[in-house]
N, CA, C and O atoms as a GROMACS GRO file, in nm:
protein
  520
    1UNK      N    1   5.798  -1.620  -7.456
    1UNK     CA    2   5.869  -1.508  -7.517
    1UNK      C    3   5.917  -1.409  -7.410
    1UNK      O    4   6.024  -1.349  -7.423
    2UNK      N    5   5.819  -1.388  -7.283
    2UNK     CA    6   5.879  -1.270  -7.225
    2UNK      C    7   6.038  -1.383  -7.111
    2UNK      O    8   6.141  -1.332  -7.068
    3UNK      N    9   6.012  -1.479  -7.103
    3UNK     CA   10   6.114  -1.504  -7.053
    3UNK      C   11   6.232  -1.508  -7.099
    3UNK      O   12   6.338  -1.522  -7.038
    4UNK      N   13   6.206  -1.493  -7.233
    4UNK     CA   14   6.367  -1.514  -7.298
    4UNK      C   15   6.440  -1.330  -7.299
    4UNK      O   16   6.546  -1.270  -7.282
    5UNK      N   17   6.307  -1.310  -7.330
    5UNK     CA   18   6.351  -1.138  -7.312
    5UNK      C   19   6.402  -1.075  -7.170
    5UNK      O   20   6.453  -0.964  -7.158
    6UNK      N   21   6.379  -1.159  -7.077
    6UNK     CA   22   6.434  -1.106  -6.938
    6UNK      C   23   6.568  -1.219  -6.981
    6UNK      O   24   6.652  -1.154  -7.042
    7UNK      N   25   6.583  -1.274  -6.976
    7UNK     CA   26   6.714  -1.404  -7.000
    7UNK      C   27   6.836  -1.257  -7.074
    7UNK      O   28   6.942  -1.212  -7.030
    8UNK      N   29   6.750  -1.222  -7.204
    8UNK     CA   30   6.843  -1.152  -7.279
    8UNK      C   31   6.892  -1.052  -7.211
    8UNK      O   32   7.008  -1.018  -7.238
    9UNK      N   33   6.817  -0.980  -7.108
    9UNK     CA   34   6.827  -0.847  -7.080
    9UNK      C   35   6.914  -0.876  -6.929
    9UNK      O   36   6.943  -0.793  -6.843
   10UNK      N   37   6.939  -1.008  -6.931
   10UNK     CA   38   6.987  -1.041  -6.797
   10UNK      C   39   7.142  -1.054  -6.832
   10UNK      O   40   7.242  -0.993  -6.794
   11UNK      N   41   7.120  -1.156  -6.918
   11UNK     CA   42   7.291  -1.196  -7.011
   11UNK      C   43   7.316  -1.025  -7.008
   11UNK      O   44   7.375  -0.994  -6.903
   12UNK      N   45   7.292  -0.924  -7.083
   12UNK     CA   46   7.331  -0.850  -7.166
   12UNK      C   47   7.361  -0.790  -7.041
   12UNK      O   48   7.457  -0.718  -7.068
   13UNK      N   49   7.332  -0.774  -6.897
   13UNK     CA   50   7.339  -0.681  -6.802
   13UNK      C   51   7.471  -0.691  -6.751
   13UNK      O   52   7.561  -0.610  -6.725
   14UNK      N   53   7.457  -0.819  -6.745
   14UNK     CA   54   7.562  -0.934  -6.623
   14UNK      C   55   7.739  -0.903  -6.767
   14UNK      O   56   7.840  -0.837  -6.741
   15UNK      N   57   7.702  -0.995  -6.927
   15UNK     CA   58   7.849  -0.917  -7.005
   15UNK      C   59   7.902  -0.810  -6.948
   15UNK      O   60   8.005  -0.801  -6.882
   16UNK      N   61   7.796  -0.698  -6.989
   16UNK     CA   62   7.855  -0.554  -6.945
   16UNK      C   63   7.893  -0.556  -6.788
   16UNK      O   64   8.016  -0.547  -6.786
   17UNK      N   65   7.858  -0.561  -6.691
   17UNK     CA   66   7.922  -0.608  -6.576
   17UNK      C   67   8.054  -0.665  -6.574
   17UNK      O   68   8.141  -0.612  -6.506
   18UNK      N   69   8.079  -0.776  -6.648
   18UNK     CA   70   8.191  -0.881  -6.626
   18UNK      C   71   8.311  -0.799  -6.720
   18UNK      O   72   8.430  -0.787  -6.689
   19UNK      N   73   8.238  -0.742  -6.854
   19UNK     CA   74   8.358  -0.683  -6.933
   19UNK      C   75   8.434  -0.496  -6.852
   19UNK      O   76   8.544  -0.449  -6.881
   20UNK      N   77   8.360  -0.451  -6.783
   20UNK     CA   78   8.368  -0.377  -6.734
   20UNK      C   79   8.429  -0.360  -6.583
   20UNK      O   80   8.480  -0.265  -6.523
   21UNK      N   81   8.408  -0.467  -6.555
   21UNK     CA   82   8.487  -0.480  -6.397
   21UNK      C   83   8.524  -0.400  -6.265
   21UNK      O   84   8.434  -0.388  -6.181
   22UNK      N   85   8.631  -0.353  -6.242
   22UNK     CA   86   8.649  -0.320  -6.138
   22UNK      C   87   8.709  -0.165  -6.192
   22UNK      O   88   8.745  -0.133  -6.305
   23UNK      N   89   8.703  -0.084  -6.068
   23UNK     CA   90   8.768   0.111  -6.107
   23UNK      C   91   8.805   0.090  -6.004
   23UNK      O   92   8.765   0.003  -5.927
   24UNK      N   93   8.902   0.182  -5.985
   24UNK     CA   94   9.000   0.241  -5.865
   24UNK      C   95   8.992   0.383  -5.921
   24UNK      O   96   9.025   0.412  -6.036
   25UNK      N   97   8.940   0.472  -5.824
   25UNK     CA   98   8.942   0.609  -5.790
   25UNK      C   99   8.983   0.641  -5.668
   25UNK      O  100   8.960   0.605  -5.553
   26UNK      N  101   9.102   0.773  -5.763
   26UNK     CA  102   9.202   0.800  -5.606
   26UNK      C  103   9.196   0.966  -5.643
   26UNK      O  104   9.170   1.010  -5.755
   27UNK      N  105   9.226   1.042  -5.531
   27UNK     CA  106   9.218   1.171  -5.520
   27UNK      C  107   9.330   1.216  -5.437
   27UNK      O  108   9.345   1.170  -5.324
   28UNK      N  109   9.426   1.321  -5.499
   28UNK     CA  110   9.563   1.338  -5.478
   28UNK      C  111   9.541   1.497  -5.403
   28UNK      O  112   9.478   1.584  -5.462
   29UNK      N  113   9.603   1.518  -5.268
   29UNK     CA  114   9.645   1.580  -5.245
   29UNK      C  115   9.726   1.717  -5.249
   29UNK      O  116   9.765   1.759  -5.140
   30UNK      N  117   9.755   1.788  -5.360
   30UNK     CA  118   9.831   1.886  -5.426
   30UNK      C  119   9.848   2.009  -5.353
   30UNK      O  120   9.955   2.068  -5.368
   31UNK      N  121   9.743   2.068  -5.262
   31UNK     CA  122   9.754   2.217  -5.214
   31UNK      C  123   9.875   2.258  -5.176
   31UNK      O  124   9.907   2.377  -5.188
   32UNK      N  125   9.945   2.180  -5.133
   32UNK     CA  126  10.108   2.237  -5.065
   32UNK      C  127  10.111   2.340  -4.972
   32UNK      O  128  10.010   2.407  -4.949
   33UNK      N  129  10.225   2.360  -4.912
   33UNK     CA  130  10.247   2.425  -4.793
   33UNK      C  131  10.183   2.348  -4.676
   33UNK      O  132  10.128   2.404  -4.581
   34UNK      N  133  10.193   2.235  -4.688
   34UNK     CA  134  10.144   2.142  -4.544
   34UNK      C  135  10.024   2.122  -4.543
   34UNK      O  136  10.003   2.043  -4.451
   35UNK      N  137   9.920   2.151  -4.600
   35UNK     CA  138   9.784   2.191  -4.571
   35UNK      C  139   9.700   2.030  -4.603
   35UNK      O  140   9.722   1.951  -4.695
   36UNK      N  141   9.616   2.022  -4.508
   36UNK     CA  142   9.585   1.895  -4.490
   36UNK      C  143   9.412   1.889  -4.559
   36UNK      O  144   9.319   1.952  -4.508
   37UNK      N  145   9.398   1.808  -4.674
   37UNK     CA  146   9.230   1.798  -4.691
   37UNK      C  147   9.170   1.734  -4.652
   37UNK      O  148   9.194   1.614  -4.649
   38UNK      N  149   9.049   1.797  -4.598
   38UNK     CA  150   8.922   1.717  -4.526
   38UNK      C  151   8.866   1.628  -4.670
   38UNK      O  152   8.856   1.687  -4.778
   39UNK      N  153   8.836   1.497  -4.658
   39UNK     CA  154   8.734   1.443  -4.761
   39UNK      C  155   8.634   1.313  -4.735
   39UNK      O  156   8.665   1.212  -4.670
   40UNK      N  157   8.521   1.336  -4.793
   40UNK     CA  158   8.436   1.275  -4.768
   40UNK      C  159   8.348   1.200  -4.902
   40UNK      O  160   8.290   1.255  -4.996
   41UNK      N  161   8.362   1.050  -4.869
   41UNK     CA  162   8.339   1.063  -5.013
   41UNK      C  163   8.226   0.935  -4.985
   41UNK      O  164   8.238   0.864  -4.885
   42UNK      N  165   8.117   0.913  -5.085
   42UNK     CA  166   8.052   0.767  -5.074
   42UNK      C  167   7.942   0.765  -5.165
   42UNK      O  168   7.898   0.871  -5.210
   43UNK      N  169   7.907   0.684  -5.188
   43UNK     CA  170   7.782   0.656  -5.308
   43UNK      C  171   7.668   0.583  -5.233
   43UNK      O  172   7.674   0.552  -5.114
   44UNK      N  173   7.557   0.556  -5.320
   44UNK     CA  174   7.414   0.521  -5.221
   44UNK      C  175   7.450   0.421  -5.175
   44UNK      O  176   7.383   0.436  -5.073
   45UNK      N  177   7.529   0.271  -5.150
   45UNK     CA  178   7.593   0.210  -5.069
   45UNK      C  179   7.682   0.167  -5.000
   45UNK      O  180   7.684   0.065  -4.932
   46UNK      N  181   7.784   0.269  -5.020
   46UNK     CA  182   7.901   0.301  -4.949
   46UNK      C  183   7.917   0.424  -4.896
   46UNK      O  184   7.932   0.524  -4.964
   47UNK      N  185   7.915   0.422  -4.737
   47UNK     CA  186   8.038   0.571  -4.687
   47UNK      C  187   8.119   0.553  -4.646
   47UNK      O  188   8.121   0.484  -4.544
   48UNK      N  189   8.255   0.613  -4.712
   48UNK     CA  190   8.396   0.611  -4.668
   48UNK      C  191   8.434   0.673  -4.553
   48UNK      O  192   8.544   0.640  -4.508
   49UNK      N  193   8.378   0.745  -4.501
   49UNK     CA  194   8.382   0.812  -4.411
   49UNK      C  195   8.426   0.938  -4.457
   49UNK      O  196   8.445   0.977  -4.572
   50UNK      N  197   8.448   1.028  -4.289
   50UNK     CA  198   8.545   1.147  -4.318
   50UNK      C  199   8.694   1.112  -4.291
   50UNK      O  200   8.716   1.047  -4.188
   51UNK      N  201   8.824   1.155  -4.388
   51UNK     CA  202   8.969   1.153  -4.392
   51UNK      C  203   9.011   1.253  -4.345
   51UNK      O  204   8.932   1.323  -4.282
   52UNK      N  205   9.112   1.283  -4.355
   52UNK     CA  206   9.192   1.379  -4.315
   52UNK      C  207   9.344   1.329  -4.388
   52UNK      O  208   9.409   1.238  -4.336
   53UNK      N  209   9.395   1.400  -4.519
   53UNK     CA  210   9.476   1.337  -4.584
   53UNK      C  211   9.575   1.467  -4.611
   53UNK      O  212   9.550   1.566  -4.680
   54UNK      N  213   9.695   1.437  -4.538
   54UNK     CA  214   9.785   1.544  -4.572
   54UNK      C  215   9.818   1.568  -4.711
   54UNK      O  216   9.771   1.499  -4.802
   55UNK      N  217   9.914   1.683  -4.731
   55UNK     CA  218  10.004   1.735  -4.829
   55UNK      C  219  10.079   1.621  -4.911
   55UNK      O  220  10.152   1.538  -4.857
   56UNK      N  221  10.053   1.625  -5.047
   56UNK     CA  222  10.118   1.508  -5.115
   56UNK      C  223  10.094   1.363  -5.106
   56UNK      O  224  10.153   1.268  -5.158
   57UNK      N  225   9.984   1.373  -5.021
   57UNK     CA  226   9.897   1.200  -4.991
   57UNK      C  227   9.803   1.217  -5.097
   57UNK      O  228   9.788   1.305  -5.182
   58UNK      N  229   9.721   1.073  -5.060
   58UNK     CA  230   9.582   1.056  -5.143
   58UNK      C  231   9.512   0.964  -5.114
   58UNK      O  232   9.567   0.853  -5.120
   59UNK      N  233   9.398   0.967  -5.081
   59UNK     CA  234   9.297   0.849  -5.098
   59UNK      C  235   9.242   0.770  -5.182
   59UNK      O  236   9.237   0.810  -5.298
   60UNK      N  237   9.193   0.652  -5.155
   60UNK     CA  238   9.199   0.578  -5.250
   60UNK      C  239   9.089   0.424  -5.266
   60UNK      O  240   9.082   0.361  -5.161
   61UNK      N  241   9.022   0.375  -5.363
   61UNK     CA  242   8.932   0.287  -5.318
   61UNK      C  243   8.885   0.231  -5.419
   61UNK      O  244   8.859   0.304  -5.515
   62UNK      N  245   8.863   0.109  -5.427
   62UNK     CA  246   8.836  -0.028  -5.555
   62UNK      C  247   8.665  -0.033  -5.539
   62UNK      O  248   8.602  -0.043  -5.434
   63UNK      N  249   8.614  -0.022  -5.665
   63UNK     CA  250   8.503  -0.135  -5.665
   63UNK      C  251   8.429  -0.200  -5.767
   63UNK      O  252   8.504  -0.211  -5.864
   64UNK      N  253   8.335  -0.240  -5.789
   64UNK     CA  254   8.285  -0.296  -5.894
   64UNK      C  255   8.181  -0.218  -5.950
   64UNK      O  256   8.084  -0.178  -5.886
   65UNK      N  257   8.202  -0.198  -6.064
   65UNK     CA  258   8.042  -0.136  -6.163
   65UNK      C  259   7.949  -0.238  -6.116
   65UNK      O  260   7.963  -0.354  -6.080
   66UNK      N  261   7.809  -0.125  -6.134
   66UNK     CA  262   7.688  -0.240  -6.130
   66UNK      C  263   7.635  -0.302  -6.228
   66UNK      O  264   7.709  -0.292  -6.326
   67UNK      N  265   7.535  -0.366  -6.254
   67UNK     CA  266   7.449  -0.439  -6.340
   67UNK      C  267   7.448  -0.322  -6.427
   67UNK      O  268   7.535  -0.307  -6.514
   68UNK      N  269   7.351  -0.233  -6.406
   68UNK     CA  270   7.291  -0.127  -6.442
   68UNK      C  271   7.356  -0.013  -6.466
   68UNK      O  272   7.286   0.088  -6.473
   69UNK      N  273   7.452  -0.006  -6.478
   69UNK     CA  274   7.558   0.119  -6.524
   69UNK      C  275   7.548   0.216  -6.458
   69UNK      O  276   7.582   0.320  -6.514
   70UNK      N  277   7.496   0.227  -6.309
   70UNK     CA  278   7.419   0.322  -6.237
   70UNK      C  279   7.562   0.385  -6.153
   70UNK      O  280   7.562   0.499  -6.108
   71UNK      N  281   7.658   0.307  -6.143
   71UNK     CA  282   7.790   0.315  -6.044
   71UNK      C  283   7.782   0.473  -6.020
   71UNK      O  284   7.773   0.547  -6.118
   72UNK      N  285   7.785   0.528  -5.885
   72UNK     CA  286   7.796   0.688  -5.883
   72UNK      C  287   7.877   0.686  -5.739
   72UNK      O  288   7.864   0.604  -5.647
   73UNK      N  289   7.974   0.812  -5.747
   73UNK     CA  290   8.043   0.830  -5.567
   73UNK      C  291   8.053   0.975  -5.587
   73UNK      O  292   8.099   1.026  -5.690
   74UNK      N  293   8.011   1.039  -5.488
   74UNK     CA  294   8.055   1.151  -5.466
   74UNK      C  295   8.170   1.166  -5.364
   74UNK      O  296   8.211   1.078  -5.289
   75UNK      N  297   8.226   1.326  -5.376
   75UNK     CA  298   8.302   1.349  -5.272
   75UNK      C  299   8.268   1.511  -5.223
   75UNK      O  300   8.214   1.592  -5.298
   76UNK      N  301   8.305   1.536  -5.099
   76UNK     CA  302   8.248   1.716  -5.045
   76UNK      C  303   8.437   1.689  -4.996
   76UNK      O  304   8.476   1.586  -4.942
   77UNK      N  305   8.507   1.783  -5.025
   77UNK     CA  306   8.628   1.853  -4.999
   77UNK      C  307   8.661   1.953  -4.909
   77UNK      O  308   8.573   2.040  -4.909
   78UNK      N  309   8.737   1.973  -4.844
   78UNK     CA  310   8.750   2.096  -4.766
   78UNK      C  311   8.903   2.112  -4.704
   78UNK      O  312   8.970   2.016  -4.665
   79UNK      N  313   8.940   2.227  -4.701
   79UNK     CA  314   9.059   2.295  -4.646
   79UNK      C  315   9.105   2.433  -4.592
   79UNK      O  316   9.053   2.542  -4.617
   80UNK      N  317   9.175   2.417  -4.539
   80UNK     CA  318   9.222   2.558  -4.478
   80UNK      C  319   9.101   2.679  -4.439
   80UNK      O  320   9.096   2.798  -4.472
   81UNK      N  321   8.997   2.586  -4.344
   81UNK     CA  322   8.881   2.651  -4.368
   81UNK      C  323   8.795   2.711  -4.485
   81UNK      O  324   8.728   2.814  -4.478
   82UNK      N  325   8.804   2.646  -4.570
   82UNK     CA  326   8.730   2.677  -4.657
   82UNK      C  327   8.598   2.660  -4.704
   82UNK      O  328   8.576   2.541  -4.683
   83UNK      N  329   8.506   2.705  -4.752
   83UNK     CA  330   8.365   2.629  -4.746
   83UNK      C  331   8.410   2.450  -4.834
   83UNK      O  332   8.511   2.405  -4.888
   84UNK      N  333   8.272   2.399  -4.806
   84UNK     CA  334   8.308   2.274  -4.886
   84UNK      C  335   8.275   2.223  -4.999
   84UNK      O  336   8.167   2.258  -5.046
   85UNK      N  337   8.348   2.139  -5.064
   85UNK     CA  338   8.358   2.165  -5.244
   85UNK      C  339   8.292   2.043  -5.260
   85UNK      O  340   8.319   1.951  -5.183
   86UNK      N  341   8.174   2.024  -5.383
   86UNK     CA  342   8.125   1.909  -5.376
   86UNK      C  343   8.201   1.849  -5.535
   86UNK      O  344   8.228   1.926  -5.627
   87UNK      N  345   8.231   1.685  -5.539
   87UNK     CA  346   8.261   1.677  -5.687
   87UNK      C  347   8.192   1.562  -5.703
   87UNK      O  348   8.141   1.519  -5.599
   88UNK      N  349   8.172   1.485  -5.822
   88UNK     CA  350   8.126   1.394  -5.851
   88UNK      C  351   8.250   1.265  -5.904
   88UNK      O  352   8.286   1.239  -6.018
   89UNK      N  353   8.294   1.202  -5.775
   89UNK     CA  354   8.412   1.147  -5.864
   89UNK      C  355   8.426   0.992  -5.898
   89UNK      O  356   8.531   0.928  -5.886
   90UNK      N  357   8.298   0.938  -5.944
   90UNK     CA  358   8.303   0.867  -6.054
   90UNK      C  359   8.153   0.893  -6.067
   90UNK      O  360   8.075   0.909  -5.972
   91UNK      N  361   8.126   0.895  -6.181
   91UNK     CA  362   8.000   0.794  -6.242
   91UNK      C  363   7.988   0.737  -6.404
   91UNK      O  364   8.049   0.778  -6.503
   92UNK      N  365   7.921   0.666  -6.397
   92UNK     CA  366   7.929   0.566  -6.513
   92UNK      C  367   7.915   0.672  -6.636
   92UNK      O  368   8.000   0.707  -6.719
   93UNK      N  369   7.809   0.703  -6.623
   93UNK     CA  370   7.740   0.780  -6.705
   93UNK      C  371   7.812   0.884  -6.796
   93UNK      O  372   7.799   0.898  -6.918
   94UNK      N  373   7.897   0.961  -6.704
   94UNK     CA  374   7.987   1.053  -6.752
   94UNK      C  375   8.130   1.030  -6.761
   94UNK      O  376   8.198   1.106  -6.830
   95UNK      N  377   8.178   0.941  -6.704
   95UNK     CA  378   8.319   0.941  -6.691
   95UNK      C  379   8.349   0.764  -6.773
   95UNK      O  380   8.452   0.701  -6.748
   96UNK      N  381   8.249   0.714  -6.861
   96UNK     CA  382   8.322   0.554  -6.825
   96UNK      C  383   8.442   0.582  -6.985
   96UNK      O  384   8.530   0.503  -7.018
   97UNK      N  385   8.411   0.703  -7.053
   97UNK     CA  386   8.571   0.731  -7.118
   97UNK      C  387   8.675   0.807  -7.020
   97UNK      O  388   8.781   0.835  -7.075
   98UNK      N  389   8.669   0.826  -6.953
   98UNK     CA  390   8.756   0.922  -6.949
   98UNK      C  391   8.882   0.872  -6.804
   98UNK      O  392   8.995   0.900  -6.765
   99UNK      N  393   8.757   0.775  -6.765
   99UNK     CA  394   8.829   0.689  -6.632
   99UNK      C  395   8.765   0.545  -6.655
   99UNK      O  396   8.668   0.486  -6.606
  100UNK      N  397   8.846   0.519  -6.734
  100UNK     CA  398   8.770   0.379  -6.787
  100UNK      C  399   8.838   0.229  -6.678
  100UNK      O  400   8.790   0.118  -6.660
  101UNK      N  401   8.956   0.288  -6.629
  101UNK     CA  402   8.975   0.154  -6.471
  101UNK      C  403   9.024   0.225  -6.384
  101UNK      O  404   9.015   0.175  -6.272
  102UNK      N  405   9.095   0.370  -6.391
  102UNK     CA  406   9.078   0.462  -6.319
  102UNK      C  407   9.056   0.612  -6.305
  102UNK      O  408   9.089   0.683  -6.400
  103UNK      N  409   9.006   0.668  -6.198
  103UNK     CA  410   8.999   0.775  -6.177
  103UNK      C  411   9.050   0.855  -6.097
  103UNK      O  412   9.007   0.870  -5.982
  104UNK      N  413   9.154   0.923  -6.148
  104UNK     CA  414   9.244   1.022  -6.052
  104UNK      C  415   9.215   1.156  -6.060
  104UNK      O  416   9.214   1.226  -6.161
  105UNK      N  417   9.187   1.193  -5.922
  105UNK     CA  418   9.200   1.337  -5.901
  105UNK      C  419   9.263   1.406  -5.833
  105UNK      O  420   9.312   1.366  -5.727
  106UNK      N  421   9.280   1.546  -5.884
  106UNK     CA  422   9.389   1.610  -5.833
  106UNK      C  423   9.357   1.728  -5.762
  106UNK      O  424   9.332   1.820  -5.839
  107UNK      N  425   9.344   1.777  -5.567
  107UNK     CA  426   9.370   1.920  -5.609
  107UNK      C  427   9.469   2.024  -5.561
  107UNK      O  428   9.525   2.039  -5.452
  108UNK      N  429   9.475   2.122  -5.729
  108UNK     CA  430   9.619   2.203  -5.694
  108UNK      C  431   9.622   2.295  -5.620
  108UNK      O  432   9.524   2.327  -5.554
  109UNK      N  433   9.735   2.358  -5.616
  109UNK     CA  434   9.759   2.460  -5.499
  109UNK      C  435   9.700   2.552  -5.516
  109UNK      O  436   9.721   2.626  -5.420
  110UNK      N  437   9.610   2.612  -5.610
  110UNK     CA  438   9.509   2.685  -5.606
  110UNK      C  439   9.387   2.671  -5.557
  110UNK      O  440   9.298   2.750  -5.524
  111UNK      N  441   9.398   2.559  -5.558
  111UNK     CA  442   9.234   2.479  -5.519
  111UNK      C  443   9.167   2.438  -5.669
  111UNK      O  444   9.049   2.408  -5.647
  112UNK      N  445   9.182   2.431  -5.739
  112UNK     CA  446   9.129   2.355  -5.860
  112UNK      C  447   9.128   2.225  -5.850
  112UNK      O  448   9.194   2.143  -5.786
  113UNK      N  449   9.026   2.217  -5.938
  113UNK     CA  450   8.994   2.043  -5.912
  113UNK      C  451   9.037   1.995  -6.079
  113UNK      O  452   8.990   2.046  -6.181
  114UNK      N  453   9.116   1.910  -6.075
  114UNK     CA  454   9.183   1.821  -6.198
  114UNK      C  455   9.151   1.671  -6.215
  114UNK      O  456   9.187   1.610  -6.114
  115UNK      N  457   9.092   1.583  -6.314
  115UNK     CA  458   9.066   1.500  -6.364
  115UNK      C  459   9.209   1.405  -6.465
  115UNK      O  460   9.248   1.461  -6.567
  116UNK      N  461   9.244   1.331  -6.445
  116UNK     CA  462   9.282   1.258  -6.497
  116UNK      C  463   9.258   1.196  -6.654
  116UNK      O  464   9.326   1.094  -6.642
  117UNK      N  465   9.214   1.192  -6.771
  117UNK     CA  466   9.199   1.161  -6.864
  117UNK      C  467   9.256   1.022  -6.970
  117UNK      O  468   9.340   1.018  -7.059
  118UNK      N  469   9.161   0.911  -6.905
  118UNK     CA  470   9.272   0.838  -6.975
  118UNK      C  471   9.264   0.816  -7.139
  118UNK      O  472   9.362   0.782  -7.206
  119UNK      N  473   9.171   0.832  -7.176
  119UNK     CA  474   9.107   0.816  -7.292
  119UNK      C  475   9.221   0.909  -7.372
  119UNK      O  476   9.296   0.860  -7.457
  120UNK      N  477   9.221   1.044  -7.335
  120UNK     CA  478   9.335   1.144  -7.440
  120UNK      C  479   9.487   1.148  -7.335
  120UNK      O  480   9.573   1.234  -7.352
  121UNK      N  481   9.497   1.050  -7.237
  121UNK     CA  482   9.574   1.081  -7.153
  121UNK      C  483   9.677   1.248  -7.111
  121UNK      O  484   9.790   1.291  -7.138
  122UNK      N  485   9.573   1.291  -7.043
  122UNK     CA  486   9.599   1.433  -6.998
  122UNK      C  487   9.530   1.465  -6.888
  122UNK      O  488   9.471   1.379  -6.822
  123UNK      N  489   9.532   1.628  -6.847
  123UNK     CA  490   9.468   1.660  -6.665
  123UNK      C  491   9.380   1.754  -6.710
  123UNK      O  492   9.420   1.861  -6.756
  124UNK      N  493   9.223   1.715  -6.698
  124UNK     CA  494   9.151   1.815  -6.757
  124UNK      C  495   9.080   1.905  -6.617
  124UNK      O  496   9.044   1.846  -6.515
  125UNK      N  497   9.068   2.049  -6.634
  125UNK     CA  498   9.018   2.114  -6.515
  125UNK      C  499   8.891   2.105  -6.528
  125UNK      O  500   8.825   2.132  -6.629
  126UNK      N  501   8.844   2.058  -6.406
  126UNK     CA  502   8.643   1.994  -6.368
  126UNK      C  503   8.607   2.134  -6.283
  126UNK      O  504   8.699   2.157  -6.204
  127UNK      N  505   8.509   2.226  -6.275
  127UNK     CA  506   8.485   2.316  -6.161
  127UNK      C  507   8.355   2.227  -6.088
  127UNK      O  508   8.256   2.164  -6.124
  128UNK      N  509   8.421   2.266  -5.967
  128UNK     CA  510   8.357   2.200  -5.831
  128UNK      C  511   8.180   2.229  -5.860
  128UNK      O  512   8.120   2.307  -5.935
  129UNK      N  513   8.140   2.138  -5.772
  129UNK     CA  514   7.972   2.142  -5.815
  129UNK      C  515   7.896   2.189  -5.707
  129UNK      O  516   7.797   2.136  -5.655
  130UNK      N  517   7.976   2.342  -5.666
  130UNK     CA  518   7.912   2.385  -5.490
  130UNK      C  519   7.752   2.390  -5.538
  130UNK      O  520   7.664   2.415  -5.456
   0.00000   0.00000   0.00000
């Protein structure tokens, strides 16, 4: 009996895996007037390093959900000397409506941080998680 119950809990891990697939999260550039953002972004097995992504660019990066719905990346932001902005830009947990194959973010020339929405398709404002 307990083997079939790991069997089940294995199938059931691996579906959700396979039906769920791959995200692309990208983060857009917006401040204007030339101004170039520092970003740093990575989750407990990936670091992307540090960028340096001008005005009207964006970064950008594919990967696979896990077994375990655990998928998480952060990012720390920075510009025009500014202190640095931490966001959370994916995790399963919270975002798998709202960036369900991708996640775009935006920030504007104010410095606000904007979310992508695909679920109600719209730009919802996220405040940074200093």
């Amino acid at each position: 009996m307990r083997n079939i119950t790991i069997l089940l809990l294995l199938l059931f891990g691996l579906s959700r895996f396979i039906v769920l697939g791959k995200v692309r999260v990208r983060v857009v550039n917006k401040l204007g007037s030339g101004m170039i953002m520092k970003i740093h972004c990575q989750s407990h097995d990936n670091d992307l390093g540090y960028l340096a992504v001008p005005d009207g660019l964006e970064v950008e990066w594919k990967f696979s959900l896990n077994i375990w719905g655990t998928t998480l990346f952060y990012c720390d932001v920075q510009w025009d000397n500014s202190n640095w902005h931490h966001f959370v830009a994916y995790s399963y947990e919270w975002y798998s409506n709202r960036c369900q194959t991708e996640c775009s973010w935006l920030i504007s020339k104010d410095g606000q941080l904007f979310v992508y929405n695909q679920e109600f398709g719209n730009w919802d404002l996220m405040p940074f998680q200093d």
